[in-house]
C-alpha positions as CSV (number, residue, x, y, z in Angstrom):
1,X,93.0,103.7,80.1
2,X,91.4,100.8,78.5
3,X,88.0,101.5,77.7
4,X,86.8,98.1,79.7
5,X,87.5,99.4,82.6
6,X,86.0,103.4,82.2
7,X,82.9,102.4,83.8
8,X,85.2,101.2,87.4
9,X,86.2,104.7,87.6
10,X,89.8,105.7,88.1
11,X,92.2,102.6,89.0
12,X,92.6,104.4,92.7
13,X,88.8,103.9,93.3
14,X,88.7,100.5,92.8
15,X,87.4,98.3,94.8
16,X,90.0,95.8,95.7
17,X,87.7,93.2,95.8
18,X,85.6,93.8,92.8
19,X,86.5,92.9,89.0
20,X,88.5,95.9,87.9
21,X,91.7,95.1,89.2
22,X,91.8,91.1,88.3
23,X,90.2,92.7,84.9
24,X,92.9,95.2,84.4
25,X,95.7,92.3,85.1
26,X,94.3,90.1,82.6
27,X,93.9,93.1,80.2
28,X,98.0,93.5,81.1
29,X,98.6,90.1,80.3
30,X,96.8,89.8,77.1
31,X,98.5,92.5,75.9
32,X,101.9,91.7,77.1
33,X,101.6,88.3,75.3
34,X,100.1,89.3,72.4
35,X,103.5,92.1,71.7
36,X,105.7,89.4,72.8
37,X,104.4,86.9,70.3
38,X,103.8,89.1,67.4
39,X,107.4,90.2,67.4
40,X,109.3,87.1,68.3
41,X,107.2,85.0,65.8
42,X,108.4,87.7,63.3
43,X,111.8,87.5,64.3
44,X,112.5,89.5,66.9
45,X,115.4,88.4,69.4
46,X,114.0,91.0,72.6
47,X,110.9,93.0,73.4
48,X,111.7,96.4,75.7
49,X,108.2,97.4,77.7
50,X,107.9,100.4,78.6
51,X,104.4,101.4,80.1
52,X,104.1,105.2,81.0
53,X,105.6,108.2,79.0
54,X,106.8,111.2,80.7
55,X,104.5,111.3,83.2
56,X,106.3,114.3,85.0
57,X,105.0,116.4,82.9
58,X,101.7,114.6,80.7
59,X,98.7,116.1,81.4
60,X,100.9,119.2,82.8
61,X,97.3,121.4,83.9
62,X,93.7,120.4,83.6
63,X,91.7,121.0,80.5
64,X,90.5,125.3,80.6
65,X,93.5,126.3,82.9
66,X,94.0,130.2,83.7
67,X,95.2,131.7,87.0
68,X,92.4,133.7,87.3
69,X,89.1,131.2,87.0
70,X,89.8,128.0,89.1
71,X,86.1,127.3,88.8
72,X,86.3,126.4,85.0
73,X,89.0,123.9,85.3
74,X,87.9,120.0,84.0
75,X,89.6,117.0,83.2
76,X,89.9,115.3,79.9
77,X,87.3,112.0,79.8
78,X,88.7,108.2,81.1
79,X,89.5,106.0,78.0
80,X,91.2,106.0,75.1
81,X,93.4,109.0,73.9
82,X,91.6,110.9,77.4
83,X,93.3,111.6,80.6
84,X,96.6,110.4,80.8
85,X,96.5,110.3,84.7
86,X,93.7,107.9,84.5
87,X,94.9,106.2,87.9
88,X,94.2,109.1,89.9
89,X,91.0,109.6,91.3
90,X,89.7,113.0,91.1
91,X,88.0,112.6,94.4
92,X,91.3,112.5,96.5
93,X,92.8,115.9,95.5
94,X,90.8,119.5,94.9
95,X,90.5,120.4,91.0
96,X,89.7,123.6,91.2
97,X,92.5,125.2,93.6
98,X,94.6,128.0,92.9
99,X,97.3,128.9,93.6
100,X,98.1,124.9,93.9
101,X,99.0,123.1,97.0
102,X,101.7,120.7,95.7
103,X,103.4,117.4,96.9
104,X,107.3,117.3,96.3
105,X,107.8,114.0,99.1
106,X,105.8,110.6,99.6
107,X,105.0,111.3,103.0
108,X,101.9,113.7,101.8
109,X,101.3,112.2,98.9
110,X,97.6,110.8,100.0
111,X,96.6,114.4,101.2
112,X,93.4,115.1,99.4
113,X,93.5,118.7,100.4
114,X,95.9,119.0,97.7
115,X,95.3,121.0,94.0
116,X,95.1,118.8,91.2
117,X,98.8,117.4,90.5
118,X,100.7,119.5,88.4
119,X,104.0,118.8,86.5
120,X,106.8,117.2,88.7
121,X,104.2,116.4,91.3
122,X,105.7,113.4,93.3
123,X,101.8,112.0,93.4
124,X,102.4,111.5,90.0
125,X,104.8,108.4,90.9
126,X,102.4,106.7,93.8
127,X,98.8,107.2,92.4
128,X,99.8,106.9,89.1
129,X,103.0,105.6,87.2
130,X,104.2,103.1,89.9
131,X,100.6,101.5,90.5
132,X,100.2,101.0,86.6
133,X,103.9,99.7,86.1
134,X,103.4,97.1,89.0
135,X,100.8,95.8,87.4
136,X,102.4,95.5,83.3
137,X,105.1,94.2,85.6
138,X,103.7,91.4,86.8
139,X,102.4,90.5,83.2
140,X,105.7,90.4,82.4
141,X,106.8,88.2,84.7
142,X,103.6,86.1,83.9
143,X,104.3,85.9,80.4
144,X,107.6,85.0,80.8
145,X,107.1,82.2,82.6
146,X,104.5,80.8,80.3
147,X,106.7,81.1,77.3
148,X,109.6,79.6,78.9
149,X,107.3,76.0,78.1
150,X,107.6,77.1,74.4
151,X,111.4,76.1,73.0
152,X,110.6,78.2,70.3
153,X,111.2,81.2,72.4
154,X,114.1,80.0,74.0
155,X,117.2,82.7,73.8
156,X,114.1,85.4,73.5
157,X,114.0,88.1,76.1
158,X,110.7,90.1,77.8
159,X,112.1,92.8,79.9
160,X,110.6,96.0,81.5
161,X,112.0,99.2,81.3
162,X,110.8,102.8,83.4
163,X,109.8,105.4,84.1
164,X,110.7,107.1,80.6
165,X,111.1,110.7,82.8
166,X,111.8,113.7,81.2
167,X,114.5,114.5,83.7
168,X,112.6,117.4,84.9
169,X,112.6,117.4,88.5
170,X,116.5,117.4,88.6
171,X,116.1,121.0,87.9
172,X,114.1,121.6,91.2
173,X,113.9,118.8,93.6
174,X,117.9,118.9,94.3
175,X,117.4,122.9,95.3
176,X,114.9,121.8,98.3
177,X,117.4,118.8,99.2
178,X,115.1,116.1,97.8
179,X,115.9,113.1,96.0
180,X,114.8,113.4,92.2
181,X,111.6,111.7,90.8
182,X,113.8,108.8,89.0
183,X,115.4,108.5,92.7
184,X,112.3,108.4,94.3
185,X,111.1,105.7,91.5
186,X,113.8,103.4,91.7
187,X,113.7,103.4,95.7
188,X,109.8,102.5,95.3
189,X,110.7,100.1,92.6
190,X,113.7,98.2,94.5
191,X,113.3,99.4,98.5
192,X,111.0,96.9,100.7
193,X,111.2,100.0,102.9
194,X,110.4,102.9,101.3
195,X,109.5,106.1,102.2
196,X,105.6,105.6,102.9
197,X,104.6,103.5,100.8
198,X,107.2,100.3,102.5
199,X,107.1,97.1,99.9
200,X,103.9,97.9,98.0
201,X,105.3,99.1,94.6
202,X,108.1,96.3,94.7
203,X,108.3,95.0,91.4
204,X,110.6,94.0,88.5
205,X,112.8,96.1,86.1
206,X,115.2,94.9,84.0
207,X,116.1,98.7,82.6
208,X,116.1,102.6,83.6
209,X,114.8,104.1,80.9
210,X,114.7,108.5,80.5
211,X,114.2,110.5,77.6
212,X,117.3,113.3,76.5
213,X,117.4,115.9,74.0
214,X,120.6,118.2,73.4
215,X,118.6,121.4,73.6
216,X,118.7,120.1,77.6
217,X,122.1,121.0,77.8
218,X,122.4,123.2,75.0
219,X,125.3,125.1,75.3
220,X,126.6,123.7,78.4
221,X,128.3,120.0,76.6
222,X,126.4,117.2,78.1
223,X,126.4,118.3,81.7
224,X,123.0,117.7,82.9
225,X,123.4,114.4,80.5
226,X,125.9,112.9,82.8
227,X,124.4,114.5,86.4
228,X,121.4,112.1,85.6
229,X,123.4,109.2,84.4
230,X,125.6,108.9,87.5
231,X,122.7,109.7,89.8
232,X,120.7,107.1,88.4
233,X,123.5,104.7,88.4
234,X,125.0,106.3,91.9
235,X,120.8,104.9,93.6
236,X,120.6,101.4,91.7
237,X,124.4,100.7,93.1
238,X,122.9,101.6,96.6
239,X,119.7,100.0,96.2
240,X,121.9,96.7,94.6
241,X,123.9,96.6,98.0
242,X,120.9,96.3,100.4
243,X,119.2,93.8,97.9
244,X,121.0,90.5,96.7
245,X,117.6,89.5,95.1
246,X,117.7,93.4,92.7
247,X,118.9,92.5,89.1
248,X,121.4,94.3,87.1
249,X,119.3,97.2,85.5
250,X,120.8,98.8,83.1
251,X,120.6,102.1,81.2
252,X,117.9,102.8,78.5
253,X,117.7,106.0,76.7
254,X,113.9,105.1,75.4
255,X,114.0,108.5,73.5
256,X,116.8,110.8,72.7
257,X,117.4,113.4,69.6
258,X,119.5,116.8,69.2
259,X,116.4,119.1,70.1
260,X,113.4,119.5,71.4
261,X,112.3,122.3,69.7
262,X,111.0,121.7,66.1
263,X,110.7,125.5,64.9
264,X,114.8,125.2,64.4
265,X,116.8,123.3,61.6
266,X,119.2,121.6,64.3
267,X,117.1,118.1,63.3
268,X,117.5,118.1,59.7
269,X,120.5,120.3,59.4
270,X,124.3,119.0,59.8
271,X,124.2,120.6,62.9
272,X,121.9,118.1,64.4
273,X,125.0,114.9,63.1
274,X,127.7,117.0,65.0
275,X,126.0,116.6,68.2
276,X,124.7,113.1,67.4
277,X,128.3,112.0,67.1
278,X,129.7,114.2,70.1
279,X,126.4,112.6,72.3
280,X,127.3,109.0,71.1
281,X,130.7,108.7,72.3
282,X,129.6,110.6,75.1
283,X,126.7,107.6,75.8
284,X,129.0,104.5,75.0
285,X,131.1,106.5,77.7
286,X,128.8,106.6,80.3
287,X,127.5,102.6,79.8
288,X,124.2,103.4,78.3
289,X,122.9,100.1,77.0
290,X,120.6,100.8,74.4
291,X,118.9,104.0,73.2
292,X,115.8,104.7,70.8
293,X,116.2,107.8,68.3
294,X,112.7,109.5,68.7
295,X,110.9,108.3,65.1
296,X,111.7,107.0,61.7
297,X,109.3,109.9,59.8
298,X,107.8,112.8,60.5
299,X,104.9,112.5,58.6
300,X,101.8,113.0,60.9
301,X,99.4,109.7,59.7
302,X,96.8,113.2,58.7
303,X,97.3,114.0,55.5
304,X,95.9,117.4,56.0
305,X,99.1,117.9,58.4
306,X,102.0,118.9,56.5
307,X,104.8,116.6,58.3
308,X,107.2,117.9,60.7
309,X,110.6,119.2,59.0
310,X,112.2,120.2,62.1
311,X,111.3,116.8,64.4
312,X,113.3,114.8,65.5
313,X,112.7,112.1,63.0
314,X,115.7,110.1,60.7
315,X,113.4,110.8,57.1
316,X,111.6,113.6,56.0
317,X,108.5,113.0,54.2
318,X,107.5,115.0,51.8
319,X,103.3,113.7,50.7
320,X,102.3,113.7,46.8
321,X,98.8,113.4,47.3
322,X,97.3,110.2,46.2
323,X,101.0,109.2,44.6
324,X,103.9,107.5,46.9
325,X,105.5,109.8,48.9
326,X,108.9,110.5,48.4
327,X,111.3,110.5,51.8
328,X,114.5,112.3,52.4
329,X,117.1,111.4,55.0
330,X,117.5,114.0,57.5
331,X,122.1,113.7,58.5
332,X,121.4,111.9,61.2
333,X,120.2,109.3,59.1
334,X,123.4,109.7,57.1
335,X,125.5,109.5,60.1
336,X,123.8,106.0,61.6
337,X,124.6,105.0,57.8
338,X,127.8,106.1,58.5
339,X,128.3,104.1,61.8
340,X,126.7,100.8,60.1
341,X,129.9,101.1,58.0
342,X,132.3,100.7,60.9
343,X,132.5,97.3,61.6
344,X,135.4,95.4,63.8
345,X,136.4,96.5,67.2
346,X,137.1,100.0,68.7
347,X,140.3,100.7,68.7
348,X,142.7,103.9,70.2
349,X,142.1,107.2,68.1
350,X,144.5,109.9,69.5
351,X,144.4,113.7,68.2
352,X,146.2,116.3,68.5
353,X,144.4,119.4,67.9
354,X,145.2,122.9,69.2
355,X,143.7,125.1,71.9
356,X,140.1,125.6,70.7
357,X,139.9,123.4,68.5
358,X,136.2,121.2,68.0
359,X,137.6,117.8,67.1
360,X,136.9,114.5,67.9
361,X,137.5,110.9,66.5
362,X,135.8,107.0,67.0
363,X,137.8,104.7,64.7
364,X,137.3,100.4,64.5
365,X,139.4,97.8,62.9
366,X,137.9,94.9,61.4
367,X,140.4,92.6,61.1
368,X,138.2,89.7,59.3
369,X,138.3,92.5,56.3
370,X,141.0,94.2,57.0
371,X,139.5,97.6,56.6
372,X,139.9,100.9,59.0
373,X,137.2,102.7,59.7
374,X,138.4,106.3,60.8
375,X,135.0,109.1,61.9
376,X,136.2,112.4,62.7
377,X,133.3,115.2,64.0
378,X,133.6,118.8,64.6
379,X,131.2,119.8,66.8
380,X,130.8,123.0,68.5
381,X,127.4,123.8,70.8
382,X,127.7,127.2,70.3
383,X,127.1,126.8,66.7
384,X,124.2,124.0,67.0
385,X,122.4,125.6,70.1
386,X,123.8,129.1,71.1
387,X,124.3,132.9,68.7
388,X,127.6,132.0,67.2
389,X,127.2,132.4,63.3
390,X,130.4,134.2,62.6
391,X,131.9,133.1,59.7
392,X,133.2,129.3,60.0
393,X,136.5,128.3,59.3
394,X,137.0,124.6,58.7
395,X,139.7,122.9,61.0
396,X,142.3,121.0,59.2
397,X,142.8,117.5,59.2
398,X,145.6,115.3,59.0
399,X,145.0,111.5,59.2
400,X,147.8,108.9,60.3
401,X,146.5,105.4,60.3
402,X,149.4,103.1,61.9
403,X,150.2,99.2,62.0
404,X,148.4,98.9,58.7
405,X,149.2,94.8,57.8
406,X,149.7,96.0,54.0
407,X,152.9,95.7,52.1
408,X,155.2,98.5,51.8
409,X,154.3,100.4,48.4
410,X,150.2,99.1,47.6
411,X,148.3,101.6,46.8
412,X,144.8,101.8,49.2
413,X,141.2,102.8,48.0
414,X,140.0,105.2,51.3
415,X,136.0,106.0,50.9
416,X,135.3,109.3,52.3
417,X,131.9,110.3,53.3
418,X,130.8,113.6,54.5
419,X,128.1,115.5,56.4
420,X,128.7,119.3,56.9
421,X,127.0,122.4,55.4
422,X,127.2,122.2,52.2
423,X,127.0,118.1,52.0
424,X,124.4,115.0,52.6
425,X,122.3,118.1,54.3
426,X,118.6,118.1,53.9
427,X,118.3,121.8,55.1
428,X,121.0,122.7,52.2
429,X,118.8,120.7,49.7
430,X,116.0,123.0,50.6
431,X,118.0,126.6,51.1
432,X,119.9,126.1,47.3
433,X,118.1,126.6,44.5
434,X,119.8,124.0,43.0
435,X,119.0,121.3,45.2
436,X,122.3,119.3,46.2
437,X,121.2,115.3,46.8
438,X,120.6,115.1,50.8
439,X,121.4,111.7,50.2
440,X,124.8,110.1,51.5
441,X,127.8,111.2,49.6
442,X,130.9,109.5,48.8
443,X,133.9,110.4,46.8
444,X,137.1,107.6,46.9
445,X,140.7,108.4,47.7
446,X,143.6,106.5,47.0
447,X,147.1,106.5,49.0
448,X,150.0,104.6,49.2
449,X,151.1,102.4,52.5
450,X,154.8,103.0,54.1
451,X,155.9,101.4,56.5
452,X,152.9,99.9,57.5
453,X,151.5,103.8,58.1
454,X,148.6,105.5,55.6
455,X,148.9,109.5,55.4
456,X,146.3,111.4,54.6
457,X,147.1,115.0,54.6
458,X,145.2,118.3,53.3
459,X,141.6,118.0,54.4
460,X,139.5,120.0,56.3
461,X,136.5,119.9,58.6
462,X,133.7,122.6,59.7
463,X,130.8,121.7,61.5
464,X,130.0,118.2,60.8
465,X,131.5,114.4,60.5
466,X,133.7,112.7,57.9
467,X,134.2,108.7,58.0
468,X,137.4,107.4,56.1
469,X,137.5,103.7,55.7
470,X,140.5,102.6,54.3
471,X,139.9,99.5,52.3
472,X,143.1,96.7,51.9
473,X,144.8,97.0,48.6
474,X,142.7,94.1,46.9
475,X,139.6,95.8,47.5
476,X,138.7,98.6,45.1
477,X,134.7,99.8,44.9
């Protein structure tokens, strides 16, 4: 909550009259136009807001919470780094209940006979994400408008994006026959007659945004991935058909990584690469639009908190008191180094692996360079999230690479780059005594071209990703 606005109370007491709510739009559009200018006069082409952060679960119980001593339960203070559901106003539900009367529709949603609002509480949408979103969206639309007189900005975009869920309540709400809280947000959102509340939390969004980790599905592939794709995608299509007006919102994965939980290597291991690449393909195959990895570094800003090994972050720092810190790539960093060396167009990869087998390919042409760009992943869940550490043994790999436009005979230079256990592995730089570099390595092969076809032949693959880019003959590195 901005700290103007503590002394109005929580944004549900308001008077609608009175200077908080004018105040807090203002306060919206400052902000708004302050981000939006900062970055595009830095160089930025697009700006993404996004204006809540898991709210189905933030601020899961109240502050001293036991099932045994109701009477002791508080909330943190309005303002800065305090209560994250600042909009709700204490005064309209009952704090110190227990066991917790709980809203799961809209239609109660105002009850004030109701416990404080625990995770995946539908109150949490109404009295708090959707009143605060309506408001940032508005700025947006005000701010776009008033940069639209500045030809400086022109091709710039200022887009909204929500509700940045956890998913959660797909886990629950479809057992009791309900629509899911990112249904229920997007009906609010788009619907001039939704449930309750009609028109009133109408506003703009340009993209669904949710947060996803591969500890979600774990074991299970990408399952509960894709339920929450098509179900988000399966309500905007019906929401799009009653509504010529809705725009095209597409999908945002605002924050993604291999695992939630930081007490295992999966983040800064190779295991955490294999299901990066898997998840990717799997992504660009269900239309996601964008995504945002969760951070760059796991250091903590403290420097009495020793940084975060096992986060989902792309470096590793690693502090030196009042000396530069060093940083370390973690694979996935190795892997998106990986990807930014496949340029061109996608093109058919076909493989022909045996029952059981963990393989998978992505391969590119760039024709202006004339270079192939061939990844190849193992990845096996059981391995990266379930009890399976039996002894590994790597799946062979043999590589045809057809219609080459090389002459018959040349020899090609093919750069190889590897992530698996023993290679560009920060958890391996740390288990060996002798330290292998975590950093990205390369070795070069050379072939020759027949009949417009490249062979490669011999190599093998446990857990992890390889890249071969096959470089034309006049190209050696």
């Amino acid at each position: 909550m901005p700290p103007r606005l503590v002394q109005y109370g929580p944004g549900e007491s308001w008077d609608a009259n009175g200077p908080a709510p004018a105040l807090f739009q203002k306060y919206a559009n400052a902000l708004v136009r302050y981000i939006a200018k900062k970055s595009f006069d830095g160089g930025a082409s697009s700006v993404i807001f996004e204006v809540s952060n898991e709210a189905d679960i933030a601020d899961s119980a109240p502050e001293n919470w036991s099932d045994t001593n109701p009477s002791a339960y508080t909330l943190k203070p309005l303002g800065s780094w305090g209560r994250w559901l600042w909009w709700m106003d204490p005064a309209k539900y009952v704090l110190n209940q227990w066991p917790p009367l709980q809203s799961h529709t809209m239609s109660n949603a105002e009850d004030p006979t109701l416990s404080y609002p625990y995770q995946l509480d539908a109150r949490r949408l109404p009295r708090q994400l959707l009143s605060v979103q309506k408001v940032f969206s508005q700025a947006i639309v005000n701010i776009r408008n008033e940069l639209a007189a500045n030809q400086s900005y022109n091709g710039k975009t200022l887009e909204m994006a929500g509700p940045a869920l956890v998913g959660l309540s797909f886990n629950y709400y479809p057992a009791e026959k309900l629509p899911t809280l990112e249904e229920v947000f997007l009906d609010q959102t788009f619907n001039p007659l939704a449930d309750t509340y009609l028109a009133k939390f109408n506003a703009r969004l340009d993209r669904f945004s949710f947060h996803y980790y591969g500890s979600t599905d774990g074991t299970g592939g990408f399952a509960f991935f894709d339920n929450l794709v098509d179900k988000a995608k399966a309500k905007l299509d019906a929401l799009k058909m009653n509504n010529a007006n809705m725009p095209d919102v597409k999908l945002f994965l605002s924050e993604w990584g291999p695992t939630a939980y930081e007490a295992t290597d999966v983040n800064y291991s190779h295991k955490g690469a294999a299901w990066t690449a898997a998840f990717l393909s799997e992504a660009v195959k269900k239309k996601i639009s964008m995504g945002s990895y969760l951070i760059i570094g796991d250091g903590q800003g403290d420097p009495n908190i020793t940084p975060f090994l096992g986060q989902a972050s792309l470096l590793h720092k690693v502090p030196h008191g009042d000396s530069p810190a060093d940083y370390y790539p973690k694979p996935v960093a190795n892997l998106f180094k990986m990807y930014n060396k496949m340029s061109g167009q996608r093109v058919q990869a076909a493989l022909t692996g045996g029952a059981g087998s963990h393989l998978n390919a992505f391969a590119t042409w760039d024709g202006a360079n004339s270079t192939a760009n061939i990844m190849v992943y193992n990845y096996d869940p059981t391995r990266v999230f379930g009890n399976n550490i039996s002894t590994e043994t790597p799946e062979g790999i043999s590589l045809e690479v057809d219609n080459l436009p090389f002459s018959d005979g040349s020899t090609v230079t093919i750069e190889r780059y590897l992530i698996d256990a023993n290679t560009s592995n920060l958890a391996k730089f740390y288990s060996d005594p002798t330290h292998p570099d975590p950093n990205l390595q390369r070795i070069l092969l050379q072939r020759t071209i027949n009949g417009g076809k490249l062979v490669l032949t011999g190599d093998a693959l446990g857990l992890g990703v390889v890249l071969y880019r096959i470089l034309p003959p006049t190209v050696v590195p």
